[in-house]
C-alpha positions as CSV (number, residue, x, y, z in Angstrom):
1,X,-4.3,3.2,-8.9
2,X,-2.3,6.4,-7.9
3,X,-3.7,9.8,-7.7
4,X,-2.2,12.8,-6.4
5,X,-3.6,14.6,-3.3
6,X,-3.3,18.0,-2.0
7,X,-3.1,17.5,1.5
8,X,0.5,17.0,1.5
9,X,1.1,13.3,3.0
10,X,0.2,10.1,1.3
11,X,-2.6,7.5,2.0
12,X,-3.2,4.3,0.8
13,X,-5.8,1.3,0.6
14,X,-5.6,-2.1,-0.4
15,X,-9.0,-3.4,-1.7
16,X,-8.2,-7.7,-1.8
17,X,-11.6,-9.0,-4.3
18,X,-14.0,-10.8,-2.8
19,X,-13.1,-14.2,-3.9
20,X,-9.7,-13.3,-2.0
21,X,-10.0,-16.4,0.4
22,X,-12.1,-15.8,3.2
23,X,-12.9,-12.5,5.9
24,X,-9.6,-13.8,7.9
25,X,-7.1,-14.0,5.2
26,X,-8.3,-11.0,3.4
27,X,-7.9,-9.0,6.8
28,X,-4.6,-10.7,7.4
29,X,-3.3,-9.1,3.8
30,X,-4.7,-5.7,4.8
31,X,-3.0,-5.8,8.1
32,X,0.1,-6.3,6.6
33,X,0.3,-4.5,3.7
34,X,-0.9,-1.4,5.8
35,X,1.7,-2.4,8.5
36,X,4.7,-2.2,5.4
37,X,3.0,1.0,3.8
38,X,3.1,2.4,7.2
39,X,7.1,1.1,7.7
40,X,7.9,2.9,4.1
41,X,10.6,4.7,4.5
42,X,10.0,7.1,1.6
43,X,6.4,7.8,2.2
44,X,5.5,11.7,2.8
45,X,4.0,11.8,6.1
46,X,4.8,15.0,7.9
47,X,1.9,17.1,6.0
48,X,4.2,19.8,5.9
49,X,6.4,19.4,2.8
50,X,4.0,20.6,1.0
51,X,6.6,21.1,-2.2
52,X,6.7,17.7,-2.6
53,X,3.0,15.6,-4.3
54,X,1.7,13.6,-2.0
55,X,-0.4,10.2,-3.5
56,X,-3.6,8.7,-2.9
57,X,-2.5,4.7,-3.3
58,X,-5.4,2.0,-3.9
59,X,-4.3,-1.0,-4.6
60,X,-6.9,-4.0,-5.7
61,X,-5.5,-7.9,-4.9
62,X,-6.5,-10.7,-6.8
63,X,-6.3,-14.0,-5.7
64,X,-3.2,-16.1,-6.4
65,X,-0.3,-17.7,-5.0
66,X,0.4,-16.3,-1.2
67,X,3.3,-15.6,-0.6
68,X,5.7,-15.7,2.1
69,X,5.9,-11.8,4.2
70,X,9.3,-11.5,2.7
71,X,8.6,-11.4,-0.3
72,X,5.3,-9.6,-0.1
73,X,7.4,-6.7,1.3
74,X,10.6,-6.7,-1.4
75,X,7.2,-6.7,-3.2
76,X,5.6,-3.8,-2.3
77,X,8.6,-1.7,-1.8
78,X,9.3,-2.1,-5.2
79,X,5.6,-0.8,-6.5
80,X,6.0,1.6,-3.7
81,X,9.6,3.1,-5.5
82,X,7.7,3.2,-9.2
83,X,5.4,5.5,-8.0
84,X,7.5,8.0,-5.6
């Protein structure tokens, strides 16, 4: 889910469901998606650009197949470059 904020740099969440393996894995997918949101080299983070709309990013994971961190990140970059 993508809303737009007004304060001008962008957040983001990731919300794994709760049958998404157990408290270690799911923390283990939260540190690293926040790690590659945090690496994006598009995201608007100076606050200051105000011109240009800044996004509110929550993202909900299901359980499935897990994936290697390669490919979680070509992954995520690509969601990532459909929204900006």
């Amino acid at each position: 889910m993508v809303v737009d904020n007004s304060l001008g740099f962008d957040r983001f969440i990731i919300i794994p469901a709760k049958h998404y393996g157990n408290a270690v894995e799911r923390n283990k997918l939260r540190r690293r998606a926040k790690e590659l949101f945090r690496l994006y080299p598009k995201r608007n983070m100076t606050g200051q650009d105000l011109s240009s709309t800044a996004h509110d990013i929550a993202l909900v994971v299901y359980p499935g197949k897990v994936s290697s961190y390669s490919l979680l990140e070509s992954d995520f970059y690509k969601l990532l470059d459909r929204i900006g």
